[in-house]
C-alpha positions in Angstrom: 25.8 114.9 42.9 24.5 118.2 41.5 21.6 118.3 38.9 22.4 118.3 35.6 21.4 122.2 34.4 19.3 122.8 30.8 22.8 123.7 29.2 24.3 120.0 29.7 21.0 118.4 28.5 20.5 120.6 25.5 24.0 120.3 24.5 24.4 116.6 25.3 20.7 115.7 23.4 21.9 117.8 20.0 25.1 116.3 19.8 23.8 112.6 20.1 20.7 113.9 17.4 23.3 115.3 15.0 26.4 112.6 15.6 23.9 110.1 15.0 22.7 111.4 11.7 26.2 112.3 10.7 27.6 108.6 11.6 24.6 107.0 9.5 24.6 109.0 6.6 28.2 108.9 6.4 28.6 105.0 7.2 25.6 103.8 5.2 25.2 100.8 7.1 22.3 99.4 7.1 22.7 96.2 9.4 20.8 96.6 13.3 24.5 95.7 14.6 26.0 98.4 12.8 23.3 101.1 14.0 23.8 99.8 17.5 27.3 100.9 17.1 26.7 103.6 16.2 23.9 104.9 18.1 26.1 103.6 21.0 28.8 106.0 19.6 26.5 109.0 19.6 25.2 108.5 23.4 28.7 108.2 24.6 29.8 111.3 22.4 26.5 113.1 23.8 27.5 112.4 27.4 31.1 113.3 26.9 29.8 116.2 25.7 27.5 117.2 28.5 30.1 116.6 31.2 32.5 119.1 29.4 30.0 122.3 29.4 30.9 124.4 32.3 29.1 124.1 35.6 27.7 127.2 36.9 29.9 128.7 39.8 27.6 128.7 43.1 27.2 132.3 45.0 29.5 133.3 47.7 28.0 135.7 50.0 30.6 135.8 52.4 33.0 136.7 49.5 30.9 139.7 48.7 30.8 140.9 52.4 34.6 140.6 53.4 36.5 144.2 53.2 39.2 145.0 50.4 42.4 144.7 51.3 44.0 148.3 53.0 46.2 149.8 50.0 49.6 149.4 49.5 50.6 152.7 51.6 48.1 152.2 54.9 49.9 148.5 55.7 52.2 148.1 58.6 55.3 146.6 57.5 56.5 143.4 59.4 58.4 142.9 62.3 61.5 141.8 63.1 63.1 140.6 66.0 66.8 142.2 66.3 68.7 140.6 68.5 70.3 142.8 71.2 74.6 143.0 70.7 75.2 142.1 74.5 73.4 138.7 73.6 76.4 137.9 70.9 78.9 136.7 73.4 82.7 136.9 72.2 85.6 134.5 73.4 87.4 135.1 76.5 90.6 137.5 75.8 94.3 135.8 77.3 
């Protein structure tokens, strides 16, 4: 499982900062269940958050190294077998 990079963690630890805040001031509760809740809330929101921010895509050297395709006027066409007219055999006259 890859490292989480500084984007996911800065991302993920401001959205749980600011949900939080949000969620309290908005709620006003003032009970330890109610701030469980909601703290809970904000560390679930913080992860789904961090998951969600784009992974950086890894370097492919070999992708760099392989030639370009020939253009459109330098390729062969394909090949087809034709079948010869003495292979097609025809019914037998009377």
């Amino acid at each position: 499982m890859p490292r989480p990079t500084t984007a996911q963690i800065a991302y993920g630890s401001v959205t749980v900062v600011f949900s939080t805040l949000a969620m309290l001031l908005l709620s006003q509760t003032s009970s330890g269940v109610g701030i469980a809740v909601i703290a809970l809330a904000a560390l679930g929101l913080g992860l789904l958050v961090a998951l969600t921010v784009p992974l950086p895509k890894p370097a492919n050297p070999a992708a760099r190294t392989l030639p370009s395709p020939a253009p459109a006027e330098e390729r062969v066409p394909a090949q087809r077998a034709v079948l010869a007219d003495s292979v097609v055999s025809e019914p037998a006259g009377p």
